[in-house]
C-alpha positions as CSV (number, residue, x, y, z in Angstrom):
1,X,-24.2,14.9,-25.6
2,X,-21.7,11.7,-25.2
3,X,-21.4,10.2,-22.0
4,X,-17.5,10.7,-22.4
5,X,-18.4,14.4,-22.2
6,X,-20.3,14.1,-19.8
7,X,-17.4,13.1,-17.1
8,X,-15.3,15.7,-19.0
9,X,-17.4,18.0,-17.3
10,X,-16.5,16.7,-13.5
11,X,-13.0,18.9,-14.0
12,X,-14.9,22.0,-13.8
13,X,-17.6,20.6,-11.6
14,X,-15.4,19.6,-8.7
15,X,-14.4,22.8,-7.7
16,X,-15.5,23.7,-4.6
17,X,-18.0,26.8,-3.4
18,X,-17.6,28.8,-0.3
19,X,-19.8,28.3,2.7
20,X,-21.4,31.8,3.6
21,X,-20.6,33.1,7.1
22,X,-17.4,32.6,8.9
23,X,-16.6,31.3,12.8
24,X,-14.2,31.0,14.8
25,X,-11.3,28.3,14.0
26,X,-12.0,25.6,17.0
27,X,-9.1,23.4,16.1
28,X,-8.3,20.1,18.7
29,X,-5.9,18.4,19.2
30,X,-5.7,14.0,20.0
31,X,-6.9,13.4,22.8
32,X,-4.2,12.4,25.1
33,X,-5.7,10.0,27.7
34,X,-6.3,6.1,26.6
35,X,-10.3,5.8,25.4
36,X,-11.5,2.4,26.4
37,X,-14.5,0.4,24.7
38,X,-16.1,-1.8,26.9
39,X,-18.6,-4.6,26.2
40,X,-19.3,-4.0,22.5
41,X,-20.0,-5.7,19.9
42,X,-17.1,-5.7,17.4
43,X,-17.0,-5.4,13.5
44,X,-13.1,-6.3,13.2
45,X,-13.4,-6.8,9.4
46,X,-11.0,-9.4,8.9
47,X,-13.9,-11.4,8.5
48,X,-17.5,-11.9,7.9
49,X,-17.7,-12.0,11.8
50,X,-19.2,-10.2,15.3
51,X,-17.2,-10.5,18.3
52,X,-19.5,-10.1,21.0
53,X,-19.0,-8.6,24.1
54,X,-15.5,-7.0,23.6
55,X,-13.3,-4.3,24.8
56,X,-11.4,-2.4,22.6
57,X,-8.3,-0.1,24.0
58,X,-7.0,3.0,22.3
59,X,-3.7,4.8,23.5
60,X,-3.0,7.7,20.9
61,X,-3.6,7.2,17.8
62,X,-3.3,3.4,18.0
63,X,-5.6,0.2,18.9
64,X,-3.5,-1.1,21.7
65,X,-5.9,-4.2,22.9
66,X,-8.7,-6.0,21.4
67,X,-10.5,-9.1,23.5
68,X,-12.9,-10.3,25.5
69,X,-14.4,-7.8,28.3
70,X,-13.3,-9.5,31.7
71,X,-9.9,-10.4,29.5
72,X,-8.9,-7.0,29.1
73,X,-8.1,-4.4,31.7
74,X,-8.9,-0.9,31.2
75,X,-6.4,1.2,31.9
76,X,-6.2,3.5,34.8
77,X,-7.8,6.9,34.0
78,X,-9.3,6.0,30.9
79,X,-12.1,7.6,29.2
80,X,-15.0,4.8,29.0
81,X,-17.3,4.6,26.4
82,X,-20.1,1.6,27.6
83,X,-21.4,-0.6,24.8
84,X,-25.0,-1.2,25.8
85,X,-25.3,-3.3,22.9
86,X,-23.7,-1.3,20.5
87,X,-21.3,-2.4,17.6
88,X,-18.1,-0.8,17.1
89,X,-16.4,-0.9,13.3
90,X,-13.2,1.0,12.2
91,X,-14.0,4.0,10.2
92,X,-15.3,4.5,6.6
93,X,-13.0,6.3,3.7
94,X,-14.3,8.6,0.9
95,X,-12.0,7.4,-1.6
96,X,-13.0,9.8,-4.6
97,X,-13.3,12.9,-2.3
98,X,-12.4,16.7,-3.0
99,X,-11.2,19.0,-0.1
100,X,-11.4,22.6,-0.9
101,X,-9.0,24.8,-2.4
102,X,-7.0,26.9,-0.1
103,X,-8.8,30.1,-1.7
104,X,-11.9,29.3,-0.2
105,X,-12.8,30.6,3.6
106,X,-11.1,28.7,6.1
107,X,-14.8,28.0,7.8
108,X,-16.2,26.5,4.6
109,X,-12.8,24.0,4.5
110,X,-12.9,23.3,8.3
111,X,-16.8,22.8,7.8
112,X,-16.0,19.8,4.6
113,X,-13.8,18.4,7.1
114,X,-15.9,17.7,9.7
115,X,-19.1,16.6,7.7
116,X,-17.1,13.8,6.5
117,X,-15.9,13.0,10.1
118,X,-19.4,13.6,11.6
119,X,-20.9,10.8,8.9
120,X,-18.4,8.4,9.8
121,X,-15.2,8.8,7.4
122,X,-12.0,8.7,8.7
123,X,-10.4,8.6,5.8
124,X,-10.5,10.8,2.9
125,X,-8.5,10.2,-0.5
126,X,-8.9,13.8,-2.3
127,X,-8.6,13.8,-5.9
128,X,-8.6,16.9,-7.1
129,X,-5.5,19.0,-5.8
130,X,-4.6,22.2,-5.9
131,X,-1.5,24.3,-5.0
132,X,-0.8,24.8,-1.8
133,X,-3.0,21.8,-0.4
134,X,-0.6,19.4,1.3
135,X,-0.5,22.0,4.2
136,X,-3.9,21.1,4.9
137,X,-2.9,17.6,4.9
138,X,-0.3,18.0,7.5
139,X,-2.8,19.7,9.9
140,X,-5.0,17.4,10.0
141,X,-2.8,14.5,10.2
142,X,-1.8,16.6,13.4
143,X,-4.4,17.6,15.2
144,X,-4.5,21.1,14.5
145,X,-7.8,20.5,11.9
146,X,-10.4,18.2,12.9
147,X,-10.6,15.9,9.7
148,X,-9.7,12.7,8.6
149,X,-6.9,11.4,7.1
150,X,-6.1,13.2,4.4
151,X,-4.2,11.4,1.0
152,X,-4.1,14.4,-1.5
153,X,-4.1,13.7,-5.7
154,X,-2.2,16.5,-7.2
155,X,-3.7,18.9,-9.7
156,X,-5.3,16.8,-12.4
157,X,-3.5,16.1,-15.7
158,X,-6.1,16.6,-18.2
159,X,-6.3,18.5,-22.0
160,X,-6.3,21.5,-20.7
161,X,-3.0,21.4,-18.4
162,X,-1.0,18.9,-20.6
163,X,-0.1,20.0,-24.4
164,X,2.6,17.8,-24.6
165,X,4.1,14.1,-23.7
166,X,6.9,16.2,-22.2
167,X,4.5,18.2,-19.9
168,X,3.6,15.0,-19.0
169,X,7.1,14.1,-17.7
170,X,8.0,17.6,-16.2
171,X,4.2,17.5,-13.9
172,X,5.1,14.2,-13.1
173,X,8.3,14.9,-11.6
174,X,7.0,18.1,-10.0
175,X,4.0,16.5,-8.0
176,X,7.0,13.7,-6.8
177,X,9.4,16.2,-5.4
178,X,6.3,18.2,-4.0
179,X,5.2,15.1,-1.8
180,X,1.3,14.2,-3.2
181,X,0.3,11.3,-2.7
182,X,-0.9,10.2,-6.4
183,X,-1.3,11.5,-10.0
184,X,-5.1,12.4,-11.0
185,X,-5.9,11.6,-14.4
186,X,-9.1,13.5,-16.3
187,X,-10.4,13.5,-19.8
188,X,-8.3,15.1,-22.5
189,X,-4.7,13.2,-22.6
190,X,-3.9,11.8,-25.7
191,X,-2.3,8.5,-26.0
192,X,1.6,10.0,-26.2
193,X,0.7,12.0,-23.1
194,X,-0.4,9.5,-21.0
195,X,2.0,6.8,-21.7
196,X,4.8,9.1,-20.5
197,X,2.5,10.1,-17.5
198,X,2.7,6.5,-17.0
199,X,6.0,5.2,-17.7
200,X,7.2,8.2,-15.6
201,X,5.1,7.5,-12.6
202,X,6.4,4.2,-12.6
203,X,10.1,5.4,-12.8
204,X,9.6,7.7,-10.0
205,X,7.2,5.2,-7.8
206,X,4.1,7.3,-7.7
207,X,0.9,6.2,-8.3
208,X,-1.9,7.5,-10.7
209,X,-5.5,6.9,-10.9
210,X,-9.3,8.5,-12.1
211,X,-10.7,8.7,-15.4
212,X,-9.8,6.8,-18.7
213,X,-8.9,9.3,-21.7
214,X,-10.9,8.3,-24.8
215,X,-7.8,8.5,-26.7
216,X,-6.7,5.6,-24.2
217,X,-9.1,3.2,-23.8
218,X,-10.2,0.8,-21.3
219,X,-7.5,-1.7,-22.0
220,X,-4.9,0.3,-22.6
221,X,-4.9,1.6,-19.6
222,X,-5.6,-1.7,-17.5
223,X,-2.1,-2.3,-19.1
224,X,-0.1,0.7,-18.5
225,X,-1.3,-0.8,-15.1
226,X,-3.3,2.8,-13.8
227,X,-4.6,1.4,-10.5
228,X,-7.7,2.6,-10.0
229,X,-10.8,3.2,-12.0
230,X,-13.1,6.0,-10.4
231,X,-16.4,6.4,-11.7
232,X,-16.0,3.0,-13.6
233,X,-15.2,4.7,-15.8
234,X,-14.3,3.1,-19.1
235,X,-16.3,0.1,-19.0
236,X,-19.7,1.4,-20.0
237,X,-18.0,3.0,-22.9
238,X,-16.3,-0.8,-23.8
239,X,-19.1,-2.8,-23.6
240,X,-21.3,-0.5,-25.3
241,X,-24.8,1.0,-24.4
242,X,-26.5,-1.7,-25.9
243,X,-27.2,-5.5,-25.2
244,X,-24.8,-6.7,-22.3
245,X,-21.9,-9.0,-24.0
246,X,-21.4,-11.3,-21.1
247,X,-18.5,-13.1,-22.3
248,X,-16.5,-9.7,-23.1
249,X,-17.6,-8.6,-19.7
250,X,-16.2,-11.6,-17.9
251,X,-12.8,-10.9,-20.2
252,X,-12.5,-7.9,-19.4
253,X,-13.3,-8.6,-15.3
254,X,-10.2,-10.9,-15.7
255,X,-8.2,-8.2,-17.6
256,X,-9.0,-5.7,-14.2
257,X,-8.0,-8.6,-11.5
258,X,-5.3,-9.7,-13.3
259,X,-3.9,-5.6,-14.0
260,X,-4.2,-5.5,-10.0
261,X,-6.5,-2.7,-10.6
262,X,-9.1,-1.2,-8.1
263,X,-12.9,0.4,-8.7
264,X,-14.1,3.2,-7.2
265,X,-17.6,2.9,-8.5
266,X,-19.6,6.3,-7.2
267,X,-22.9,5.2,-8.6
268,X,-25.6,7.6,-7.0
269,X,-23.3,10.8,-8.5
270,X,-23.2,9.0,-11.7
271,X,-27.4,8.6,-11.9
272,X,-27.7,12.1,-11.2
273,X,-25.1,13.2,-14.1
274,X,-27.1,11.0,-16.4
275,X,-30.2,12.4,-15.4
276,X,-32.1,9.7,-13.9
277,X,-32.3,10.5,-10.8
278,X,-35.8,12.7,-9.8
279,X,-34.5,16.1,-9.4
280,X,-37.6,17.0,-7.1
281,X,-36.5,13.5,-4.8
282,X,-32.7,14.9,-4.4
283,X,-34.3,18.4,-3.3
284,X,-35.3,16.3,-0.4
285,X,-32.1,15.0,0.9
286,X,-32.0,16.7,4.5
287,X,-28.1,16.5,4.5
288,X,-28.5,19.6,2.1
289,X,-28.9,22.4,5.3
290,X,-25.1,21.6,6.0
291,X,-24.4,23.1,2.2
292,X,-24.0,27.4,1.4
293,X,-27.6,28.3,-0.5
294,X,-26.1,29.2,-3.1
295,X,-24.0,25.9,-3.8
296,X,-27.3,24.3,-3.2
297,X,-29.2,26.3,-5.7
298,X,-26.7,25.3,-8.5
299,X,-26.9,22.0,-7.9
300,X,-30.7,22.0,-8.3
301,X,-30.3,24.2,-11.6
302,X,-27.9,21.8,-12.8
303,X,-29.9,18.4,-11.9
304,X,-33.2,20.3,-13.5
305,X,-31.3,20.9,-16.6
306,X,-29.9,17.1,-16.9
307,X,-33.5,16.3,-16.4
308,X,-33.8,18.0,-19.6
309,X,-31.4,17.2,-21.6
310,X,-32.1,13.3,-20.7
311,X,-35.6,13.6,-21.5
312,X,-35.1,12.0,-25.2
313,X,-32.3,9.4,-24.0
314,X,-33.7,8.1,-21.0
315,X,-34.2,4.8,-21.9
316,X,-30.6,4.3,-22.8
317,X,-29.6,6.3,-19.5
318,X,-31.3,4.0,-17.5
319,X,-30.0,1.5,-19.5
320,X,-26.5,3.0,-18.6
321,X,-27.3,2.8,-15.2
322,X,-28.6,-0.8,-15.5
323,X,-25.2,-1.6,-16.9
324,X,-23.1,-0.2,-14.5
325,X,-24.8,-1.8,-11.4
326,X,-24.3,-5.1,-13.7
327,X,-20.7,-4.4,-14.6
328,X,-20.1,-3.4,-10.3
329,X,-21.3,-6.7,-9.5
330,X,-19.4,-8.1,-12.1
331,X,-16.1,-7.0,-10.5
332,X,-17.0,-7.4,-7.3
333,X,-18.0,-11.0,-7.9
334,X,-14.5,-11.6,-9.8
335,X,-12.6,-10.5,-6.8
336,X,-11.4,-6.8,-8.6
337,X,-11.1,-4.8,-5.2
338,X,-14.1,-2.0,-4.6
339,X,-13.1,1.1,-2.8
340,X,-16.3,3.2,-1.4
341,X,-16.2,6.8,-2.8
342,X,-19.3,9.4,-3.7
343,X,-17.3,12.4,-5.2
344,X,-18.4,14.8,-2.5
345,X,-18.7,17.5,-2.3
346,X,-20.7,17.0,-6.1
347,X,-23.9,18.0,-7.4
348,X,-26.0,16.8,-4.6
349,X,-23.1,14.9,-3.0
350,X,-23.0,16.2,0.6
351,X,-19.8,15.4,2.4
352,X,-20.1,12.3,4.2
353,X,-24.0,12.0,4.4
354,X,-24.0,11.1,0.6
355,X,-22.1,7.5,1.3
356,X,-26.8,6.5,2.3
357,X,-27.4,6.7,-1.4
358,X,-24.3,4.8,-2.7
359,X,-24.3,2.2,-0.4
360,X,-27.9,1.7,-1.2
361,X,-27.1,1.7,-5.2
362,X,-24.1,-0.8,-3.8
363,X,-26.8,-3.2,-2.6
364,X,-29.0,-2.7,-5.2
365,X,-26.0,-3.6,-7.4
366,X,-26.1,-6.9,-5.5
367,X,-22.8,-6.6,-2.6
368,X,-24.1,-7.9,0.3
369,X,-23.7,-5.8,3.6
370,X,-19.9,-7.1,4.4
371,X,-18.8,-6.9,1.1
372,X,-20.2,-3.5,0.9
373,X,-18.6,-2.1,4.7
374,X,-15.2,-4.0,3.2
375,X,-15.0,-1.6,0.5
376,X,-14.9,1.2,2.8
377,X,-12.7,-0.1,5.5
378,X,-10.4,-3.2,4.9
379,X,-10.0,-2.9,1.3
380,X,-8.8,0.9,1.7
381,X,-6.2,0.1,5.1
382,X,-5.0,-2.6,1.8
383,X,-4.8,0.0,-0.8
384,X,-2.4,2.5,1.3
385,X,-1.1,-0.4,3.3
386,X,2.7,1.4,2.6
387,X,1.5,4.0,4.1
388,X,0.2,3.1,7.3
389,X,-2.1,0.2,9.0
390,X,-5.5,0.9,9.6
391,X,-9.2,-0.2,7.8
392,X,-9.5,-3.4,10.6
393,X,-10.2,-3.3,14.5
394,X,-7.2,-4.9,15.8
395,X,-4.3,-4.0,18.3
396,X,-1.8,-2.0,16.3
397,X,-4.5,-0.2,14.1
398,X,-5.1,3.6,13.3
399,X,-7.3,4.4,15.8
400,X,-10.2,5.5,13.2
401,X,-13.4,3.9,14.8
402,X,-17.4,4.5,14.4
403,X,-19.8,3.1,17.0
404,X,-23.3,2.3,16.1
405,X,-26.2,1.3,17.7
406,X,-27.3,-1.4,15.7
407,X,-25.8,-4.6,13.6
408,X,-24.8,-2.7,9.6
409,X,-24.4,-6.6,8.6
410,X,-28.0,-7.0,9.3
411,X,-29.3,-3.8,7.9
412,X,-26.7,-1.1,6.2
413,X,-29.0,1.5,7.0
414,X,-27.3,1.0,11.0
415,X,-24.1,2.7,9.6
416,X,-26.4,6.0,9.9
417,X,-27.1,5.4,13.6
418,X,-24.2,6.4,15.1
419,X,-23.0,6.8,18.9
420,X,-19.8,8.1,18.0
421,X,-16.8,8.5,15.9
422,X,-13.0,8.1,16.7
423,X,-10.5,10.2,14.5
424,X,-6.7,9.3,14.9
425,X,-7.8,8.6,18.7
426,X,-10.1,11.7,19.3
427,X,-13.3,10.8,20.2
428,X,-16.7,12.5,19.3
429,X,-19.2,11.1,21.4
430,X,-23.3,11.4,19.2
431,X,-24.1,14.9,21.3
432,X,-20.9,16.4,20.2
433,X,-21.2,15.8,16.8
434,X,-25.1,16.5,16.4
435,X,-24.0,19.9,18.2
436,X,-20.9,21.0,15.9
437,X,-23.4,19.5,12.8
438,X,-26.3,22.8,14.0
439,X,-23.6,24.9,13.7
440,X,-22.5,24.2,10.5
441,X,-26.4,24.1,9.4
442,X,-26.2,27.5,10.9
443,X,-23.6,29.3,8.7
């Protein structure tokens, strides 16, 4: 099997299963009194830096005051959240993420939503969409759902839904007018197909970004300027499976800054598609009692059969997997942009909880802690900075916040210890969350 084939597969893969069991809808709203911070330890992410002792003020869905506690006043009738040492950072993104089709039970969608906000993301970019979607979008972005921030990809141009360079034009018009917020590319475009994707997306202002079409290429898409890169994907295949070229891997490093380009790596999804990963370790993962049984049980035949299949490659899949920790460092080191994204929900991707085993594969990669946290807050508020300001803790900000116990600069694994998490100024205090979390295990 080619590995090109094997993210071919992700079209079909992505689609989301039902949870079993239904409940009732429990939407909220913002909450509408100011939320004040006081004495903690703040993560502003405009730098490497803590800023100790701080209170933080939130009036609606905005940051209205940042400083030092004794230089800021709380506001009359606030709700106070004490720091007791704790460390507040704005809120993480999922920026390859999938959100349920609207033919799924409303539970299971309102369920997605809230494992991503329960593990800390605020911010979700979906990229698979599907007709009918952008409602969902405008509920949350209300109130009315409890989820993050929702930026919706349209339904994906891929072999199957484009036959023509035409098609191409036509979709790319259609998801415009219909309001998504980017194009999704998969596998299967030929060359004529994507350039008019392209040179209509930039006609009409909308952006497009995902997978690299083998009839594309790398480079050829680094120039038709397609912004970001998910998966990597693209660069194993141009560098080869081999021996590392270094020099071609600094050109083409070079190539991806200068292009303006961003990388959405999802490297602990990728190990499992290759089959690396120990099917028997990911059975494990506790984060899998907030999945439907049965989703659960196809993952584990799929990751079984992988196994399988990798049996008599495995040295060049690890090698693959070598490579693409190299090639992530690469970028990172030669100042190409990272986003943070896992592809949940995906085989053994569990909304929100699955950012543990990226960020460890991030570290292992070599980012360091900042670098790492940067690629899931300021570097995102940057990437949809026309859109609104957020992905930093200062006054003026999205109020999307996550309060920890501990210092994630010192030791990433603190991003799990979390006191609470703020939504568009809604706050979930640790006991809320852990409650609405047995419920989902529940269903």
């Amino acid at each position: 099997m080619s590995f090109r084939h094997l993210a071919a597969l992700l079209i079909a893969a992505t689609a989301c299963a039902p949870a079993a069991g239904s409940g009732p809808a429990g939407t909220l709203a913002a909450d509408p009194a100011p939320v004040a911070f006081v004495g903690v330890h703040v993560l502003p992410m405009t730098g490497e830096t803590v800023l100790q002792d701080h209170t933080v003020v939130v009036r609606g869905d905005r940051i209205t005051a940042v400083g030092p506690r004794g230089e800021v006043e709380v506001p009359e009738g606030a709700t106070r959240v004490e720091g007791q040492g704790r460390y507040l950072l704005p809120g993480l993104a999922e920026m390859h993420g999938h959100i349920p089709n609207p033919n799924a039970p409303e539970q299971y969608t309102r369920d997605v939503l809230f494992l991503y906000v329960a593990h800390g993301i605020t911010t979700v970019r979906g990229m698979l969409g599907w007709p009918g979607q952008l409602e969902l979008r405008e509920k949350t972005a209300s109130g009315e759902v409890l989820g993050p921030t929702l930026y919706l990809a349209g339904p994906s141009f891929n072999g199957n839904s484009i036959d023509s360079p035409e098609q191409a034009v036509e979709k790319v018009r259609q998801q415009t007018e219909e309001g998504w917020d980017l194009l999704k590319v998969h596998p299967g475009l030929t060359r004529e197909e994507y350039d008019a994707m392209a040179r209509t997306a930039h006609e009409v202002g909308i952006r497009f970004g995902g997978h690299v079409p083998a009839d594309v290429g790398l480079l050829h898409a680094l120039e038709s300027r397609q912004e970001t890169f998910d998966h990597l994907d693209g660069y194993v295949e141009y560098l080869g499976d081999g021996a590392l070229d270094q020099e071609k891997l600094a050109d083409v490093v070079e190539k991806t800054r200068e292009a303006g380009a961003w990388v959405v790596p999802t490297m602990a999804l990728w190990e499992t598609l290759l089959g690396v990963s120990d099917p028997e370790a990911l059975d494990e993962y506790p984060e899998l009692r907030y999945m439907p049984d049965d989703q659960v049980d196809q993952w584990r035949r799929a990751a079984q059969s992988r196994r399988r299949d990798a049996e008599s490659q495995m040295e060049t899949r690890r090698r693959i997997a070598d490579h693409r920790k190299v090639v992530l460092k690469a970028l990172s080191d030669g100042g190409v942009p990272v986003l943070m994204g896992t592809d949940a929900p995906q085989i053994y991707s569990v909304p929100g909880a699955s950012l543990r085993h990226e960020l460890r594969l991030m570290a292992e990669a070599g980012m360091t802690p900042y670098e790492i946290l940067v690629s899931g807050t300021r570097n995102v508020g940057e990437y949809f900075e026309e859109q609104d300001s957020f992905g930093t803790v200062a006054a003026g900000q999205r109020a999307d916040l996550l309060l920890v116990r501990a210092n994630p600069l010192a030791d990433l694994d603190n991003v799990f210890d979390r006191a609470g998490v703020m939504v568009r100024g809604r706050w979930l205090d640790a006991e809320e969350i852990q409650r609405r979390l047995d419920e989902v295990a529940a269903r």
